[in-house]
C-alpha positions, -999 to 999 in steps of 0.1 A, spaced: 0 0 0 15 37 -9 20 61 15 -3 84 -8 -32 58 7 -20 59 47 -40 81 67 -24 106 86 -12 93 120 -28 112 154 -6 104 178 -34 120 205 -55 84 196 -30 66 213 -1 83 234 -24 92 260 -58 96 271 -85 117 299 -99 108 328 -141 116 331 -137 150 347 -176 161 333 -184 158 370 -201 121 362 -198 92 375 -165 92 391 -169 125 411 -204 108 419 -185 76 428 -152 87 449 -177 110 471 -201 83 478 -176 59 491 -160 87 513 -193 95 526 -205 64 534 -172 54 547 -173 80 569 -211 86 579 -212 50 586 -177 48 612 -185 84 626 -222 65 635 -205 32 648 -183 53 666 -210 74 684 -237 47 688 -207 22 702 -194 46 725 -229 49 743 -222 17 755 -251 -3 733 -254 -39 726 -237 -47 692 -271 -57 679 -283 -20 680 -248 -8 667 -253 -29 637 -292 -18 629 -277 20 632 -252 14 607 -276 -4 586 -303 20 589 -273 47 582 -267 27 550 -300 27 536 -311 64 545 -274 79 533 -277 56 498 -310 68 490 -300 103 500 -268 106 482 -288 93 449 -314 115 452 -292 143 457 -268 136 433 -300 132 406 -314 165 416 -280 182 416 -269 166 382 -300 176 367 -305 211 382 -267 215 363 -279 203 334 -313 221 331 -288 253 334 -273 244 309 -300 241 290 -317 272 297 -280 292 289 -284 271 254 -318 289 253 -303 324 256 -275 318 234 -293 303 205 -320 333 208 -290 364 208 -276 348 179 -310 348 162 -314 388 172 -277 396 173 -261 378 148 -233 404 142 -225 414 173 -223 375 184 -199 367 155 -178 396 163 -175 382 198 -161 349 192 -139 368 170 -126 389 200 -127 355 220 -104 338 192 -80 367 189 -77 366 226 -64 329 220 -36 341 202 -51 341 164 -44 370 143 -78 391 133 -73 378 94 -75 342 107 -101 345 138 -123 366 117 -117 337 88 -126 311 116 -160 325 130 -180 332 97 -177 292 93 -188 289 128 -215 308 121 -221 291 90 -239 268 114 -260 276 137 -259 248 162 -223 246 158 -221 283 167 -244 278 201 -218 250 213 -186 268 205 -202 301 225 -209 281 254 -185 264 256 -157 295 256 -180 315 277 -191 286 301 -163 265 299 -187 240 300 -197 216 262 -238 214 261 -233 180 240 -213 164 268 -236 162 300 -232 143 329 -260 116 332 -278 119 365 -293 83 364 -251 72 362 -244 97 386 -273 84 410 -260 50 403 -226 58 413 -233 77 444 -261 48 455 -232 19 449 -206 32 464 -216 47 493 -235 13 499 -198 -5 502 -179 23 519 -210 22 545 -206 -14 548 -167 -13 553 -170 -2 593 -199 -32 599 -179 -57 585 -165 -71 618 -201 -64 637 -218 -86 607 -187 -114 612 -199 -121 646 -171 -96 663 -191 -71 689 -154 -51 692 -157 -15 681 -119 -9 680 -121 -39 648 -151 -18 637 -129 18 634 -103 -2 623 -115 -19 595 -135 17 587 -99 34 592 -85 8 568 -112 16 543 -106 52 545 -69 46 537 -78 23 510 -104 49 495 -81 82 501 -54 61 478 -76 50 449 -93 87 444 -55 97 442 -46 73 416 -75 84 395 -58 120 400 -22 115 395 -17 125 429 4 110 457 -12 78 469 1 77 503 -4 117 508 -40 105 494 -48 76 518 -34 98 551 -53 134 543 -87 110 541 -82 92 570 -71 124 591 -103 138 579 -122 109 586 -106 113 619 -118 141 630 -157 132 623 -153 91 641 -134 115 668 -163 142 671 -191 119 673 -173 94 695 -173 122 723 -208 130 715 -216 90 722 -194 89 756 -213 117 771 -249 109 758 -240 73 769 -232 89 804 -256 110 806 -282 91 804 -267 59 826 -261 87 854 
């Protein structure tokens, strides 16, 4: 075959690639597991410290599961949506100037491309075929004036999914020992502080960050919530056996 016949190589199809960073399902995902994994320890941790039977520790944390998955779906839905019907709406307004203004709106994006470092000649060039098409012209508006691409929205039924799932197993984490027949809450916090190193590592790796830097921030935060409501659960406990 003649080189004449070779496509051109694009080195961007295979010398690297992007994360999801539309605020989908792995911003949904990482902050569910965190949140259950902390909701659910900080619980164990109060409710233990009261001084209950391990059989009322482990309907808390399961009632704690149930109530913070259906929460963080529901809210991640509604939030992911809300965003999206923005969106929407700022579609609205931009494909309505550019049916009044058409002028003024092409000599905007070429201000916005000469700001990018094209000379007038070529940004001037560049927006009349924009404007050629007017569909084409909304998304490149809003997306140099939002920063955001109208054709590449976040789902909120994976975002709900996401949030539901993973909170679900980081919730579970802390019970684990309770469910295994082990009424200690020292294995309970430190099966939930394992988790929380575990989590704080994987959400780095997904960042390029430091994993171990990563795994200790999380648990120090985590910390300071099992830490706050363990207090709270020592002097409700001896409050009311005094």
């Amino acid at each position: 075959m003649s080189s004449a016949s070779t496509p051109p190589s694009r080195p961007h199809d295979f010398d690297h690639t992007h994360s999801d960073v539309s605020g989908g399902w792995l911003r949904a995902a990482v902050f569910g597991a965190m949140d259950g994994l902390v909701t659910n320890t900080s619980l164990i941790a109060g409710v233990g410290a009261a001084g209950v039977e391990a059989h009322t520790v482990i309907l808390s944390g399961v009632a704690g599961l149930v109530a913070g998955a259906f929460s963080m779906a529901l809210g991640e839905y509604t939030s992911v949506s809300t965003s999206n019907e923005q969106i929407d709406a700022e579609v609205r307004v931009e494909r309505r100037a550019l049916r009044t203004h058409p002028e003024a709106e092409e000599a905007e994006l070429v201000e916005t491309f000469t700001t990018m470092g094209m000379s007038e000649a070529t940004a001037t060039a560049a927006a009349e075929e924009v404007h050629a098409d007017t569909e084409r012209a909304v998304n490149i508006h809003i997306t140099h004036e939002l920063g955001v691409d109208p054709r590449e929205k976040p789902s909120p039924l994976v975002a709900a999914g996401s949030s539901f799932v993973m909170f679900s197993i980081g919730a579970i984490i802390p019970l684990i020992p309770y469910l295994l027949g082990f009424e200690s809450l020292f294995a309970g916090l430190a099966v939930g502080g394992l988790g929380l190193l575990l989590a704080g590592g994987l959400a780095a790796h997904f960042t390029d960050q430091s994993k171990l830097r990563g795994a200790i921030r999380q648990l120090l935060f985590g910390a300071i919530a099992v830490g706050a409501t363990y207090i709270v659960g020592v002097l409700i406990g001896v409050g009311v056996s005094g």
